[in-house]
C-alpha positions in Angstrom: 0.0 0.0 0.0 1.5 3.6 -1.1 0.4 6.2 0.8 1.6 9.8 0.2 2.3 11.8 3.8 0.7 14.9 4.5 2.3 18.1 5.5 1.0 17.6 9.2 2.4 13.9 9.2 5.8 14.5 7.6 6.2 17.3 10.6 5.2 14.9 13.0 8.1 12.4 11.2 10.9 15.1 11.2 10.0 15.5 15.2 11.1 11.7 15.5 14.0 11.6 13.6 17.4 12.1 14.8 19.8 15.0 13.5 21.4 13.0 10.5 17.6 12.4 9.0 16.4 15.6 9.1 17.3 16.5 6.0 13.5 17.1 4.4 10.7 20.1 5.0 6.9 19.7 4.5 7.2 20.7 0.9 9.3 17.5 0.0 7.2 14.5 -1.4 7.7 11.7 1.1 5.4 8.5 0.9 5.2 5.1 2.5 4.8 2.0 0.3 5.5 -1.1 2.7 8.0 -0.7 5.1 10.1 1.6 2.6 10.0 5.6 3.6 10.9 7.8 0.0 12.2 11.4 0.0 11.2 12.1 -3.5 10.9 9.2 -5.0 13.8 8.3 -3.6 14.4 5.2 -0.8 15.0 7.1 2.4 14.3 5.2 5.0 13.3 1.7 6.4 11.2 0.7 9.4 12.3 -2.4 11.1 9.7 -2.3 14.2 6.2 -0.5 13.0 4.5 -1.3 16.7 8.1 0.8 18.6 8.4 3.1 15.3 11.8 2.2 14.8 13.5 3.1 11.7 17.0 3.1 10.1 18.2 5.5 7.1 17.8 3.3 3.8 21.3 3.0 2.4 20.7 5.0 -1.2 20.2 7.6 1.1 23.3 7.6 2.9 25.4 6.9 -0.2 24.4 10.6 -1.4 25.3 12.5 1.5 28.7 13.8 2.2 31.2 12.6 4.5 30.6 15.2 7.0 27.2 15.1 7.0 27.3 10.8 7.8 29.4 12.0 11.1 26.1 13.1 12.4 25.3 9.2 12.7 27.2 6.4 14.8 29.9 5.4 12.4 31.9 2.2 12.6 34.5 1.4 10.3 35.5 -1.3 9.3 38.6 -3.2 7.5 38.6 -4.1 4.3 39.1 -8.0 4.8 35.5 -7.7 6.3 33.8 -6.2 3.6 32.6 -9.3 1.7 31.3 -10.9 4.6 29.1 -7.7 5.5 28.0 -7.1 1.8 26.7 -11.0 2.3 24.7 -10.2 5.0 26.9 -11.3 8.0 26.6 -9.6 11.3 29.9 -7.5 12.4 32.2 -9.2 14.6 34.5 -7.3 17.2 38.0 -7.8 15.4 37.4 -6.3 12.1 36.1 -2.6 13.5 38.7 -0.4 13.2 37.4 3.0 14.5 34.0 3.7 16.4 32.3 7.1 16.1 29.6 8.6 18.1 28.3 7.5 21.4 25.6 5.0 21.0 24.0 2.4 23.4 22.8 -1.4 22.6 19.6 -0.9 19.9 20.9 1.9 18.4 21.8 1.6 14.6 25.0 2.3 13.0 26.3 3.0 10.3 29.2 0.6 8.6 31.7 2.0 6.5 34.8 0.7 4.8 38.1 1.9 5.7 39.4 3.1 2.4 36.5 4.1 0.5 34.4 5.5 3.4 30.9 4.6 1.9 28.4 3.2 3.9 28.2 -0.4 3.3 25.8 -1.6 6.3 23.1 -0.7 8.6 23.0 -2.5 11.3 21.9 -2.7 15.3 24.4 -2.3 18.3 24.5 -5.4 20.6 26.4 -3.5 22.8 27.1 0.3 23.6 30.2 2.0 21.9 31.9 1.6 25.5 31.1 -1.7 25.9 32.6 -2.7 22.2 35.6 -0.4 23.1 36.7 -2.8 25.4 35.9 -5.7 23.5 38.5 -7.9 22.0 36.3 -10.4 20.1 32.6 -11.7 19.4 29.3 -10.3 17.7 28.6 -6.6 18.3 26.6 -5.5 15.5 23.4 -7.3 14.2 23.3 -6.7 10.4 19.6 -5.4 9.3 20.4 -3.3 5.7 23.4 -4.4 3.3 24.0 -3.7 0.1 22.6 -6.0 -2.2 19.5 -6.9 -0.2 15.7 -7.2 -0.5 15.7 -3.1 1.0 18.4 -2.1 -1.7 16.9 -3.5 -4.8 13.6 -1.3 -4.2 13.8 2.2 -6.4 
């Protein structure tokens, strides 16, 4: 079901969102169709959780914004003999990370970027705060959800 988002309902949207996401005003054309948010025709965001309202940016949209402006997010990065495995889906283990940004807590999602090309890659969920993984020296610490390649990154 598509459903186009009023001007009272995209403000109510922009009220939720955290800083990186509010990149959109009431005169932007933003519909739902499924689970799939998209900023003018374009796939913005996803909701994992409809009942708690959770959502994580769509990857398209994070690929077009700049480097500075994907700081505003929790950024983990990543070496590059992990890349294939998170491109495949698989959940981000504790050795490959190679620099943590932001200050996140378990739940939160984060954004997983390569080290040498710096483009977002993965969007996945925190199983553990950015302290707690700090002090981590091996194991699972980020549940995959968005990859590139996926069911969410084929839609237009």
């Amino acid at each position: 079901m598509r459903k186009l988002l009023s001007g009272k309902e995209i403000k109510e949207l922009l009220e939720e969102l955290p800083l990186g996401l509010k990149v959109f005003s009431k005169k932007d054309k933003l519909e739902i169709f499924d689970n799939i948010y998209k900023l003018n025709d374009k796939p913005f965001l996803i909701v994992i959780d409809e009942k708690n309202r959770k959502m994580i940016p769509h990857l398209k949209f994070l690929q077009t914004i700049s480097s500075s402006e994907l700081l505003k997010f929790n950024v983990i990065t990543i070496d590059m003999g992990a890349v294939k495995f998170v491109v495949s889906g698989a959940d981000i283990m504790r050795p490959g990370i190679k620099n943590m940004e932001g200050n996140f807590q378990k739940d939160d999602h984060v954004i997983i970027i390569d080290i040498n090309n710096k483009k977002p890659l993965s969007v996945g969920l925190a199983l553990f705060s950015s302290e707690e993984m700090k002090n981590m020296t091996g194991g699972k610490v980020i549940k995959n959800i968005h990859y590139v390649g996926d069911e969410f990154w084929k839609i237009n």
